[in-house]
C-alpha positions in Angstrom: -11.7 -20.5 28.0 -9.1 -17.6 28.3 -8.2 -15.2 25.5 -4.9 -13.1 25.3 -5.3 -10.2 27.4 -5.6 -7.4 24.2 -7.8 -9.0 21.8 -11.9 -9.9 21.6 -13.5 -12.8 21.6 -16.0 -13.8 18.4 -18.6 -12.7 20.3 -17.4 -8.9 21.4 -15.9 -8.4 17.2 -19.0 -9.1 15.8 -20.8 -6.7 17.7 -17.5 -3.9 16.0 -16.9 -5.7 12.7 -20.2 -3.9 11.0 -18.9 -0.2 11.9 -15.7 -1.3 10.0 -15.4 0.3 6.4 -15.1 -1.4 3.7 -12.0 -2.0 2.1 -10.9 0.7 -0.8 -8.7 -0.9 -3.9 -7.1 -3.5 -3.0 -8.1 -6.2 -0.2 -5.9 -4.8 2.6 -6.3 -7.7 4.6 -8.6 -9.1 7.3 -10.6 -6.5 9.1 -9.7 -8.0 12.6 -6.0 -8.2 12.5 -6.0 -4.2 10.7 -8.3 -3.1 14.0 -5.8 -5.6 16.4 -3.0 -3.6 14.7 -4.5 0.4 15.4 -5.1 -0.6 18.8 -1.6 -2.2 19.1 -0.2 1.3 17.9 -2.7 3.7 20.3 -1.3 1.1 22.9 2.4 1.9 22.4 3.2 4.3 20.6 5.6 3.2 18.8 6.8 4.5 15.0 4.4 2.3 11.8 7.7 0.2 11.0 7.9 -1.0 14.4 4.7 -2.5 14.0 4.8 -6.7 14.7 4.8 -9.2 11.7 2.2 -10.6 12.8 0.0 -7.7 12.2 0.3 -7.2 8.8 3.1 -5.5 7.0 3.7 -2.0 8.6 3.2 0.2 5.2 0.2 -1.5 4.1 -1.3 -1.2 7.4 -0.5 2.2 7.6 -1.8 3.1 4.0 -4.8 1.6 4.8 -5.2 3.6 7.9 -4.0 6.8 6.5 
């Protein structure tokens, strides 16, 4: 089986998903696609709006972040 080359397989994000915190106010969305989106922003470096659709939208993952 291969897996794109930056994510984690079921078994490697259920090892992280318990050190994620929970969610404050409103449900900001799956925990896996918020952590795939931090490390998608260390990994480039780019400004929050450039962030990809298919992330999440850029200001809610950055609200929940900040």
């Amino acid at each position: 089986m291969t897996h794109a080359r930056h994510t984690f397989t079921d078994a490697q994000w259920q090892r992280i998903e318990p050190f994620m915190p929970p969610c404050k106010g409103r449900p900001g969305g799956a925990h896996r696609t918020f952590f795939f989106a931090l490390l998608w922003m260390a990994r480039t470096g780019a400004p929050w709006r450039d962030l990809p659709e298919r992330l999440g939208k850029w200001s809610m993952v950055y609200q929940r972040y900040a």
